[in-house]
C-alpha positions as CSV (number, residue, x, y, z in Angstrom):
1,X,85.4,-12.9,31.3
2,X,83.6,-13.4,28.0
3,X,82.4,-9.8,27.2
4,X,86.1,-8.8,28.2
5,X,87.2,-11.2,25.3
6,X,84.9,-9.9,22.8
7,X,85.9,-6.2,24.0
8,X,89.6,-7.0,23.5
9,X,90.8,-6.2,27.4
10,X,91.9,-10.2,27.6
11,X,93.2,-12.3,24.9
12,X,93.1,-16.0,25.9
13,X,91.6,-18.5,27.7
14,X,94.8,-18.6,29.7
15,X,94.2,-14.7,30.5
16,X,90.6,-15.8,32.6
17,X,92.0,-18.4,34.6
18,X,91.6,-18.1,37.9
19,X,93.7,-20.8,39.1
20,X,96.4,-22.7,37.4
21,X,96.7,-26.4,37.4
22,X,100.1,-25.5,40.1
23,X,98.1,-23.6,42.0
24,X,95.1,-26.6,42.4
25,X,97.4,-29.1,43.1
26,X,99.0,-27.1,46.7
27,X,95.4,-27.8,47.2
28,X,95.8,-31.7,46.8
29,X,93.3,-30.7,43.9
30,X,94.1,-32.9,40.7
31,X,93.1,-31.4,37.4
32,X,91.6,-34.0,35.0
33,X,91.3,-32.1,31.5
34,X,90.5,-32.1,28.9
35,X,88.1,-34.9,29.6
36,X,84.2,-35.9,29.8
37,X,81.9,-37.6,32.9
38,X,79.9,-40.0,30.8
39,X,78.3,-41.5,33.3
40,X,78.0,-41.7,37.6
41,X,77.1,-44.8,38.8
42,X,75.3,-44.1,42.4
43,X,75.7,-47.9,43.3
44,X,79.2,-48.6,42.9
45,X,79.9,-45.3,43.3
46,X,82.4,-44.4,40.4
47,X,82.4,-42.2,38.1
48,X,83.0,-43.0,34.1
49,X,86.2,-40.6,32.8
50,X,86.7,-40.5,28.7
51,X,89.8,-38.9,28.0
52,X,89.9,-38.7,23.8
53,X,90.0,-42.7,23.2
54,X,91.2,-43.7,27.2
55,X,88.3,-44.8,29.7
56,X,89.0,-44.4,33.2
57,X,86.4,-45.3,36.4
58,X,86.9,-43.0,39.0
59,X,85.5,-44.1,42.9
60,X,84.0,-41.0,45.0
61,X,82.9,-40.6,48.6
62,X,81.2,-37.5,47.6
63,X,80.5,-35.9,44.4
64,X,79.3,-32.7,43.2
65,X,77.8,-32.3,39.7
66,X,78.4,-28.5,38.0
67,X,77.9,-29.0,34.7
68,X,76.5,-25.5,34.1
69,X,73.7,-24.8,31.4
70,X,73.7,-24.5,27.7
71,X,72.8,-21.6,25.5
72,X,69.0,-21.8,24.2
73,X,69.0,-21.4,20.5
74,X,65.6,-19.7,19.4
75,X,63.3,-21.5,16.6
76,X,64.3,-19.2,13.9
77,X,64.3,-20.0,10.4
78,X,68.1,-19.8,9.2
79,X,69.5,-20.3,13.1
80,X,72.1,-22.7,11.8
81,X,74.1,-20.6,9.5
82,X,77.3,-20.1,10.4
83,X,78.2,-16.9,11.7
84,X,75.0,-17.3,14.4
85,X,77.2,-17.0,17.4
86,X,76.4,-18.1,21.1
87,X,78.4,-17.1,24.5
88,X,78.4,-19.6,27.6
89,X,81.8,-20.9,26.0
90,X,85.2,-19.4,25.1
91,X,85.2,-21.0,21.9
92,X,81.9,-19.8,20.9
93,X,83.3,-16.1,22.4
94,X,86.6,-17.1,20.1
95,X,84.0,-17.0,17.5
96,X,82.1,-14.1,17.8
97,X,86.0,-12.0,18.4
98,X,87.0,-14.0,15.0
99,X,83.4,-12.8,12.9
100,X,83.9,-9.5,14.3
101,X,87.1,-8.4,12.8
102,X,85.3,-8.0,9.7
103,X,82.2,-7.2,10.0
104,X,80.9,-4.3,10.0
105,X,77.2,-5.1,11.9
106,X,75.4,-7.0,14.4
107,X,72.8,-8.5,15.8
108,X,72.3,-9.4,19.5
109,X,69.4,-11.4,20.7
110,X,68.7,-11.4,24.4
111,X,67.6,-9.2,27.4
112,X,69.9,-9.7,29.8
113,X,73.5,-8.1,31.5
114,X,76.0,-10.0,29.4
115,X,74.0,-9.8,25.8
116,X,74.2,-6.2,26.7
117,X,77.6,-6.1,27.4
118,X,78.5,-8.0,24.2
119,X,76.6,-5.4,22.4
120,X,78.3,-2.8,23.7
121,X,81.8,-4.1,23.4
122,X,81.1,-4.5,19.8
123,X,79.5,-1.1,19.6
124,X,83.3,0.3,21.3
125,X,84.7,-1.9,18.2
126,X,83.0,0.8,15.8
127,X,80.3,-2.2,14.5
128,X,76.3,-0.8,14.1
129,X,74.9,-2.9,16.3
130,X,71.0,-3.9,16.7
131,X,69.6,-5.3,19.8
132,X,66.6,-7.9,19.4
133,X,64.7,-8.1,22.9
134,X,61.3,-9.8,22.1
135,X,59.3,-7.9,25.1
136,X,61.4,-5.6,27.1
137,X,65.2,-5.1,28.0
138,X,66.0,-7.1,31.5
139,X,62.1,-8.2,31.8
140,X,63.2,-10.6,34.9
141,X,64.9,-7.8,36.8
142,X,63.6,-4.5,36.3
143,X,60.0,-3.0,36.3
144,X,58.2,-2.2,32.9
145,X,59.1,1.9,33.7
146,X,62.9,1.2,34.1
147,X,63.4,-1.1,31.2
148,X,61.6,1.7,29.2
149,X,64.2,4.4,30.6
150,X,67.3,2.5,29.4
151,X,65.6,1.4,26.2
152,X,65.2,5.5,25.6
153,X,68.9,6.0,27.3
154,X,70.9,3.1,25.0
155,X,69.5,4.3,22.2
156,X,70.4,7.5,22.7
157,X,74.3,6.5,22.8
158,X,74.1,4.3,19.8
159,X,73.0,1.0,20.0
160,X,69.6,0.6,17.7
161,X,67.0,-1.5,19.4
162,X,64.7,-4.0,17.9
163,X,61.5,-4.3,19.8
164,X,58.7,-6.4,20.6
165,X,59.1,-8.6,18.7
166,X,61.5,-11.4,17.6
167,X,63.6,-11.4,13.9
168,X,61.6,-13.6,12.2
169,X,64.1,-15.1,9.7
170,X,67.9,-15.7,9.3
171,X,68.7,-15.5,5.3
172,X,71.7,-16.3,3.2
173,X,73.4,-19.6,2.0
174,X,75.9,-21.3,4.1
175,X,76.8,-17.8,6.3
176,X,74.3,-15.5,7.6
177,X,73.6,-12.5,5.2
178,X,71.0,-10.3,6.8
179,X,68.0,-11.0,9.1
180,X,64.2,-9.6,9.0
181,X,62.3,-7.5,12.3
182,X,59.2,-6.4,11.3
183,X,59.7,-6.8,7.6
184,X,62.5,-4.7,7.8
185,X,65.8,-6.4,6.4
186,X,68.9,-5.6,8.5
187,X,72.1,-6.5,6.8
188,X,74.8,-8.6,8.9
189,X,77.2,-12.0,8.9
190,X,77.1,-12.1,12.7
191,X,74.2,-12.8,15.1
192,X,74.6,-13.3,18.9
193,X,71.8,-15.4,20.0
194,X,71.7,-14.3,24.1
195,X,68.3,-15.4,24.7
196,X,68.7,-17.0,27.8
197,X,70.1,-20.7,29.4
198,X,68.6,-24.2,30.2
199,X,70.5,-26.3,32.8
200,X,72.7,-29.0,31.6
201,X,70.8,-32.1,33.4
202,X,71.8,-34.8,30.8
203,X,74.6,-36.4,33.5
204,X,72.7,-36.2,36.5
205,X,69.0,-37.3,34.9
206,X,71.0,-40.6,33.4
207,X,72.1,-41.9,36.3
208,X,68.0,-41.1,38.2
209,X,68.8,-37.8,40.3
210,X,65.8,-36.5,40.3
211,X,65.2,-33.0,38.9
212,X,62.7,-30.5,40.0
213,X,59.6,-28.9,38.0
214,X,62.2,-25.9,36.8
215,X,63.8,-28.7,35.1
216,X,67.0,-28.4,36.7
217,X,68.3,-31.1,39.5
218,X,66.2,-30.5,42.7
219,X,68.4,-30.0,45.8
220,X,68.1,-29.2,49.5
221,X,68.7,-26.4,51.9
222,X,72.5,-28.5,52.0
223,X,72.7,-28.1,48.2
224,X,72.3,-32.5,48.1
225,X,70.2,-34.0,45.4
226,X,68.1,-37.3,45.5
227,X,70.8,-39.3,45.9
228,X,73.3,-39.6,49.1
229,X,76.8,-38.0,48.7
230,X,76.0,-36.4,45.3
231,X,75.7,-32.6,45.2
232,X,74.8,-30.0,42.7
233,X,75.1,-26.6,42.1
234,X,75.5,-23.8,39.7
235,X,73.5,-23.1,36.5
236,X,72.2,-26.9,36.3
237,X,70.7,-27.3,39.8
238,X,67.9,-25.1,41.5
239,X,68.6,-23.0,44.7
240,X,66.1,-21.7,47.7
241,X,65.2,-18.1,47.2
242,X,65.7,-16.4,50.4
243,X,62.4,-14.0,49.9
244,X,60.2,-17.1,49.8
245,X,61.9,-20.0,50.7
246,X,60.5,-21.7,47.5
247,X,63.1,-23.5,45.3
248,X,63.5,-21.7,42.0
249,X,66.0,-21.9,38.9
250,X,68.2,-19.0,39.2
251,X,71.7,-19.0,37.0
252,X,73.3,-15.8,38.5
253,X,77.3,-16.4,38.8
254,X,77.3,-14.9,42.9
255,X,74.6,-18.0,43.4
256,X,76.6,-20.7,41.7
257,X,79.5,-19.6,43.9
258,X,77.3,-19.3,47.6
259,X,76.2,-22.8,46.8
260,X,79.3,-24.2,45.9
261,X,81.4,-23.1,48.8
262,X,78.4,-25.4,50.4
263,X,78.5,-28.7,48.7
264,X,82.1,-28.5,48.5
265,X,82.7,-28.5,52.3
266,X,79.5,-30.9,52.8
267,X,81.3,-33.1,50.5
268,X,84.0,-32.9,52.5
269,X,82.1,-34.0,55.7
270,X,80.7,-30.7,56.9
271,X,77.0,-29.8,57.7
272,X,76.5,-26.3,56.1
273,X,73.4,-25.3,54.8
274,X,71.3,-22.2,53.8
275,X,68.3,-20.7,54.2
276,X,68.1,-19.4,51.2
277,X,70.2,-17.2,48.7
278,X,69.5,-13.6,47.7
279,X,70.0,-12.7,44.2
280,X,72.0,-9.3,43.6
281,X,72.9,-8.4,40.5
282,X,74.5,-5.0,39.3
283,X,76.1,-4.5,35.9
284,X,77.2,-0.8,33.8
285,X,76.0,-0.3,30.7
286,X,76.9,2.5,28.4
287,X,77.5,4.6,31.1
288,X,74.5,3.8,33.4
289,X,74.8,2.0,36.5
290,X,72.3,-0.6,36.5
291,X,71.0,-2.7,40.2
292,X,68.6,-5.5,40.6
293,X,67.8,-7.3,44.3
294,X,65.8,-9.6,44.8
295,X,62.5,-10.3,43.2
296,X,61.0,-8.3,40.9
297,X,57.3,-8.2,39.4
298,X,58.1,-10.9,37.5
299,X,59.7,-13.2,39.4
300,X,57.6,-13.1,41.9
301,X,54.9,-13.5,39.2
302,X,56.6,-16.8,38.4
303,X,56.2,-18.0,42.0
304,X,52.7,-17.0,42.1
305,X,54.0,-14.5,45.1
306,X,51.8,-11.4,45.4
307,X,53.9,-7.8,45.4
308,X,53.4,-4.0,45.8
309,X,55.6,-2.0,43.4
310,X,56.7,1.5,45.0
311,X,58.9,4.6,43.6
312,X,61.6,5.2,45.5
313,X,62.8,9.2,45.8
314,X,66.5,10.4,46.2
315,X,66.8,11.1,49.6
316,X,65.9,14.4,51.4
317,X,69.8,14.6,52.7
318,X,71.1,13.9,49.2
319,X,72.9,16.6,47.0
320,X,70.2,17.1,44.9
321,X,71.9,19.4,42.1
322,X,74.3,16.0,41.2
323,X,70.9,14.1,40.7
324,X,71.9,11.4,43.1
325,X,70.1,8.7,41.0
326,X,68.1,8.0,37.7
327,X,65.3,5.8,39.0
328,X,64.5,3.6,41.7
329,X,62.1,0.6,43.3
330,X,61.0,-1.1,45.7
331,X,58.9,-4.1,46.1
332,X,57.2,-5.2,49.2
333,X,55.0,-8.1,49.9
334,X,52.3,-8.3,51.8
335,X,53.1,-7.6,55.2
336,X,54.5,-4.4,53.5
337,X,58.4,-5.4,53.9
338,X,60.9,-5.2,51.4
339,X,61.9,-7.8,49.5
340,X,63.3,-6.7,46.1
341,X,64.6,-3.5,44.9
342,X,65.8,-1.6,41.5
343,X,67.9,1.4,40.9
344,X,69.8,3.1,37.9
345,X,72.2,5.4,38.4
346,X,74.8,7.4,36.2
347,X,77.6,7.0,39.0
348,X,77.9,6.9,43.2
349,X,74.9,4.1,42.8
350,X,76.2,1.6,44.8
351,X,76.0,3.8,48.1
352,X,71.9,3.8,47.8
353,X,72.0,0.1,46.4
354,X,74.0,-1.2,49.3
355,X,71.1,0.4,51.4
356,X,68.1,-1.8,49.7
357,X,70.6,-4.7,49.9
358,X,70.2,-4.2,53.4
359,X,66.2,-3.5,53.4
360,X,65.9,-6.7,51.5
361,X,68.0,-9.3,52.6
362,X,66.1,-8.3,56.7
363,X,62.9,-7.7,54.6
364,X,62.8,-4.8,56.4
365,X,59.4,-3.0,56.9
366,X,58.9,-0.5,54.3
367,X,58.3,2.8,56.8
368,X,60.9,2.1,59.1
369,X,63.2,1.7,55.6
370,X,62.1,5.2,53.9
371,X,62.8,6.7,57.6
372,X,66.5,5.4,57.5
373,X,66.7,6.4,53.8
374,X,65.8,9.8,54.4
């Protein structure tokens, strides 16, 4: 709900709620806000509860940590001047919506879906707004080929890209005044630092759950950490990848949500558990339809997993005159199946996507795949 914020479509916190305190409690769900865990004691098994200047010890059966991530701020010189604006919260959103009423430009530093959506609500708000991606635009879920096409294609509708390279200085005195790419000086009081999350760990690492090399909190295939009865999921915990079974840090919302319909019922005495999750993510940009499954070059990169990058043609049967889609990939390991798979599309993409959903989620064998396309 936070680009819909910035953009104007909600206006309140109370607006993205999905349930209501009334709602929870037909549940038997109490809501404790506002309020902080301070600490989980895995002996006793209680839970510390400060509520402003009240204390209160809470016993658990079963708990589940979520405590989400927190917004990386990069090393810039000047990055703690007011009006440098980050977006994992709604009253850092509240912030940026607040900046933005006067302002006439912006910078935006990130790569991925929502930093691009931010930009382009702001764009729609009649600001001139700069993108900062340091390499390439969605580096962990497109190819080199197809970041380069909606580099040329977001451009082209307004939004002025800063390459390669990060801004290497925030000036002004107490508020942001303008920032410098490549020796160029771009004027601006607001700068949206999107560069990416690490997972909030600080709860969970106190009390000796043990976290895993990604430096989030190491689980199972039941989503259970190190210690018995305590759960984790979401943007702080890792999660098995389907493709290679490995355990890898992936904050992707549809994830968070797969593994927490899991802890929750294990916590409540079940016995689920996964084999892995697939990531699917699909977002539209400035008018372009974007889809990423699975792994891409460089994910797979990341989990030293070895892959064969493929162009993927509209098919034969497909009204060629409406130019049934922009670009597309696949990705196929080495037994030749699919296991990862790009498109971009102006509209009607989701009917070819839902296909190399399909293809990877039964890592189906690339032939037998481009025969069904077709």
């Amino acid at each position: 709900a936070i680009p819909a914020l910035i953009a104007g479509y909600i206006n309140s916190a109370e607006e993205a709620k999905i349930f209501t305190e009334q709602s929870l409690a037909r549940y038997n769900i109490k809501l404790i806000y506002p309020a902080e865990a301070i600490r989980i004691d895995t002996k006793s098994k209680t839970i510390l509860i400060q509520a402003g200047s009240r204390e209160e010890k809470i016993a658990f059966d079963a708990a589940v940590i979520a405590t989400g991530s927190i917004a990386i701020i990069p090393k810039i010189h000047g990055a703690d001047k007011k009006g440098i604006c980050t977006f994992t919260t709604y009253e850092a959103a509240a912030e940026i919506v607040e900046i933005a009423k006067t302002a006439v430009s912006a910078v935006v530093v990130g790569a991925g879906f929502i930093a691009l959506e931010i930009a382009e609500a702001l764009l729609h708000k009649g600001l001139d707004v700069y993108f900062n991606v340091r390499s390439r635009i969605l580096r962990k879920l497109l190819e080199p080929e197809l970041s380069e096409f909606l580099n040329r294609k977001f451009e082209q509708r307004g939004l002025k890209m800063l390459k390669d390279e990060e801004i290497s200085a925030i000036a002004g005195g107490t508020c942001v005044e303008y920032v410098t790419h490549k020796g160029q000086k771009i004027n601006t009081n607001l700068v949206i630092m999107g560069a990416g999350v690490k997972p909030n760990v600080a709860l969970a690492k106190d009390c000796g759950i043990e976290l895993g090399p990604t430096g989030a909190i190491k689980v199972d295939n039941h989503m259970q950490t190190s210690v018995a009865d305590i759960y984790a999921v979401g943007d702080c915990a890792e999660s098995p990848d389907l493709g290679s079974g490995r355990f890898v840090y992936m904050p992707v919302g549809s994830i968070g949500a797969s593994a927490g319909r899991i802890a929750g019922a294990n916590a409540a005495g079940a016995n689920k558990e996964t084999r892995g999750f697939l990531r699917a993510q699909a977002d539209e940009i400035l008018g372009l339809q974007i889809f990423s499954i699975g792994h891409s070059s460089e994910t797979a990169n990341e989990i030293g997993l070895k892959v064969n990058v493929h162009d993927l043609a509209a098919p034969q049967s497909a009204n060629q005159k409406m130019k049934p889609f922009e670009m597309a990939k696949i990705l196929t390991n080495s037994e030749d199946r699919i296991i990862g798979g790009q498109l971009i599309s102006q509209k009607h993409g989701s009917q070819f996507a839902s296909q190399l959903y399909k293809a990877v989620l039964d890592k189906e064998p690339r032939k037998e795949f481009l025969k069904r396309f077709d």
